[in-house]
Backbone bond lengths (Angstrom), bond angles and torsions (degrees), N, CA, C in turn:
res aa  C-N    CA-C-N  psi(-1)  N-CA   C-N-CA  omega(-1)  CA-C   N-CA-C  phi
1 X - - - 1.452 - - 1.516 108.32 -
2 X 1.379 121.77 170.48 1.323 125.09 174.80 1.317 122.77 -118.34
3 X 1.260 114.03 120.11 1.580 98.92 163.65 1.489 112.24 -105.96
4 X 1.730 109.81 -170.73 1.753 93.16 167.50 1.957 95.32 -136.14
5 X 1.163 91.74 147.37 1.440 125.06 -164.28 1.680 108.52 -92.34
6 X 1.303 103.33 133.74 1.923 100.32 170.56 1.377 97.84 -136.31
7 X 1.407 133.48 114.04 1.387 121.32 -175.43 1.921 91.23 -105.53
8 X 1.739 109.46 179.33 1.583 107.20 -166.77 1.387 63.87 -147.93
9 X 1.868 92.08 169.36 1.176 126.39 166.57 1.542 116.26 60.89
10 X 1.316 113.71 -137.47 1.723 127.16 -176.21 1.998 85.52 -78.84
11 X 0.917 138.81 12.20 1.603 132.79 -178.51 1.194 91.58 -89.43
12 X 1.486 111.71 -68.15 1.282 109.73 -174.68 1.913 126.11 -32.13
13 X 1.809 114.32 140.55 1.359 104.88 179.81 1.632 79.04 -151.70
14 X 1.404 107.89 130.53 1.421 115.91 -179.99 1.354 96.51 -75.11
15 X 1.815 97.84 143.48 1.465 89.90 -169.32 1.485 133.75 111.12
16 X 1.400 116.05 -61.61 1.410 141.12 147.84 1.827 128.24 -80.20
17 X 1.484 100.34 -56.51 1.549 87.44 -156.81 1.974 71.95 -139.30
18 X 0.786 128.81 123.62 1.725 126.06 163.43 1.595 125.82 -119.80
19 X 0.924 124.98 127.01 1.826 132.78 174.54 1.589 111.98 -59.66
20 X 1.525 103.90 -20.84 1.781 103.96 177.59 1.825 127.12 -82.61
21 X 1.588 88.19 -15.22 1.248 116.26 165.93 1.748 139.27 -173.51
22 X 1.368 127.65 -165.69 1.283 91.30 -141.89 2.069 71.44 -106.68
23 X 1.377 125.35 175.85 1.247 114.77 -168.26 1.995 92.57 -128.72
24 X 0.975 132.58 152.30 1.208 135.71 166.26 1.375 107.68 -76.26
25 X 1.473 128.58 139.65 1.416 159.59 160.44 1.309 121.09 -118.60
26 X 1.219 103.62 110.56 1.809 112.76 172.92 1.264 99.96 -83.84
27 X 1.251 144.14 143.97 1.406 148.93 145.16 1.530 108.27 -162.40
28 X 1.770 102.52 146.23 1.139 114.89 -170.27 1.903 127.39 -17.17
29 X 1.711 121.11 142.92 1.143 114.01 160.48 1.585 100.91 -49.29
30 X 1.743 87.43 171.93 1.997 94.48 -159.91 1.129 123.90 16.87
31 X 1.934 104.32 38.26 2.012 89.38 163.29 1.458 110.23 -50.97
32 X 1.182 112.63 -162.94 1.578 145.57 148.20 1.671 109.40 -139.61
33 X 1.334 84.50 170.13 1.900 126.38 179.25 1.629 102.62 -31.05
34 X 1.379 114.15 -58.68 1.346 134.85 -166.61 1.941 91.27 -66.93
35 X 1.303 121.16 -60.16 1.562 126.60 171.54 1.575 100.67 -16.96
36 X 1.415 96.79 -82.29 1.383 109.96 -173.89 1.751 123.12 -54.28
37 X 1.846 120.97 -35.45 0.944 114.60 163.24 1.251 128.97 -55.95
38 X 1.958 120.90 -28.22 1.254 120.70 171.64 1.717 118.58 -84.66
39 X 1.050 105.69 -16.32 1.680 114.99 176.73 1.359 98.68 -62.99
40 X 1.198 142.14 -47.74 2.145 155.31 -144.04 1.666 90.82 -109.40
41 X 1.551 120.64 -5.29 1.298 116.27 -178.68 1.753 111.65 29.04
42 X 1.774 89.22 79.33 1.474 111.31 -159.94 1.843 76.33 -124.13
43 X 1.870 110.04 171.64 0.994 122.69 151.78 1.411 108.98 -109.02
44 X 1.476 114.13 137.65 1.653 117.37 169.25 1.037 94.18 -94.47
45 X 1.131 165.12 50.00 1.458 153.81 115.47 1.797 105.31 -54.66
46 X 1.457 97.81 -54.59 1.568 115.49 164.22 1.035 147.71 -22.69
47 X 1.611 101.10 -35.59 1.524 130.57 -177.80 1.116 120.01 -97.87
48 X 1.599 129.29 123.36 1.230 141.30 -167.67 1.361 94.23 -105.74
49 X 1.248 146.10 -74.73 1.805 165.00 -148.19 0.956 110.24 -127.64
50 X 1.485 112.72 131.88 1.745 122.37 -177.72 1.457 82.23 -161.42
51 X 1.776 73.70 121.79 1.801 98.61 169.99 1.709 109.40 -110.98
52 X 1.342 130.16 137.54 1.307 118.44 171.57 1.622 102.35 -112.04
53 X 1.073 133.14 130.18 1.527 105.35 -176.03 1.237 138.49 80.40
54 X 1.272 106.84 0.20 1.230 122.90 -167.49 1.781 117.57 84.94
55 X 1.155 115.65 14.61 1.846 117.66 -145.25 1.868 79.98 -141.85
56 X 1.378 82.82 125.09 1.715 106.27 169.96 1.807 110.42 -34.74
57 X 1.155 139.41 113.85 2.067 107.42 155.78 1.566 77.68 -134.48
58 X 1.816 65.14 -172.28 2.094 91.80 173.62 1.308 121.83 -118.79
59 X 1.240 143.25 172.92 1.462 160.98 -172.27 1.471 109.58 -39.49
60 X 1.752 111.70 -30.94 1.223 126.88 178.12 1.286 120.15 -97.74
61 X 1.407 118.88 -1.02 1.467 114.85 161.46 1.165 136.84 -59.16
62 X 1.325 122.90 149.31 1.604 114.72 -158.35 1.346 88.88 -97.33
63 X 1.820 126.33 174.75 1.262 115.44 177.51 1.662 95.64 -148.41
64 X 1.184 102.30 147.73 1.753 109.26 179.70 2.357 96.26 -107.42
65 X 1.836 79.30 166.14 1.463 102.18 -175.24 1.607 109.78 -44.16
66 X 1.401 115.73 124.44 1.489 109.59 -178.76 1.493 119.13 84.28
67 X 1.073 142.52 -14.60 1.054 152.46 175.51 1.731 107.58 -50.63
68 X 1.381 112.25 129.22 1.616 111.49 -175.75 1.224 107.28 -90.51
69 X 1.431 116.65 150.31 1.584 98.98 177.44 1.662 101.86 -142.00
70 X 1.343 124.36 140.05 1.227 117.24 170.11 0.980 115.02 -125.99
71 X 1.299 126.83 148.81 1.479 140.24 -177.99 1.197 120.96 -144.09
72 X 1.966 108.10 132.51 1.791 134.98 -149.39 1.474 88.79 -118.79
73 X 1.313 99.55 142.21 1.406 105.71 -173.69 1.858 95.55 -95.87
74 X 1.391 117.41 163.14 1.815 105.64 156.36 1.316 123.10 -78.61
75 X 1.354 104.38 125.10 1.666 103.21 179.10 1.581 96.76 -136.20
76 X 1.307 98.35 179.38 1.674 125.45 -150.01 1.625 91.08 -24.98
77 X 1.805 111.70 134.18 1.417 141.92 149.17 1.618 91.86 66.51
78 X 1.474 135.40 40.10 1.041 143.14 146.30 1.506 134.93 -117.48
């Protein structure tokens, strides 16, 4: 299935994951968050905030077709 991806900060990799727009990700039906973090060959250690939808989840959220997802890296005193 596909979702589309907006990564920020040091996440961002032009190319892969970009903040200027949102990027398409195929990963498995009933992927999750973590799917997609290893597809962008991202670290989730990395990840502070992940919005799907606009709506808070975590690494273990499952995600349906189309679903937006963004991901905040931790930075200073987080």
């Amino acid at each position: 299935m596909k979702v589309n991806v907006k990564c920020f900060a040091n996440l961002s990799k032009e190319g892969t994951c970009d903040y200027h727009g949102s990027t398409p990700c195929e990963i498995p039906d009933k992927g999750t968050v973590m799917d997609v973090v290893k597809k962008l060959d991202l670290n989730g250690d990395d990840i502070k905030i992940i919005f799907v939808n606009h709506k808070e989840v975590t690494l273990d959220s499952v995600l349906k077709e189309g679903d937006q997802v963004a991901l905040s890296p931790k930075t200073g005193g987080m």
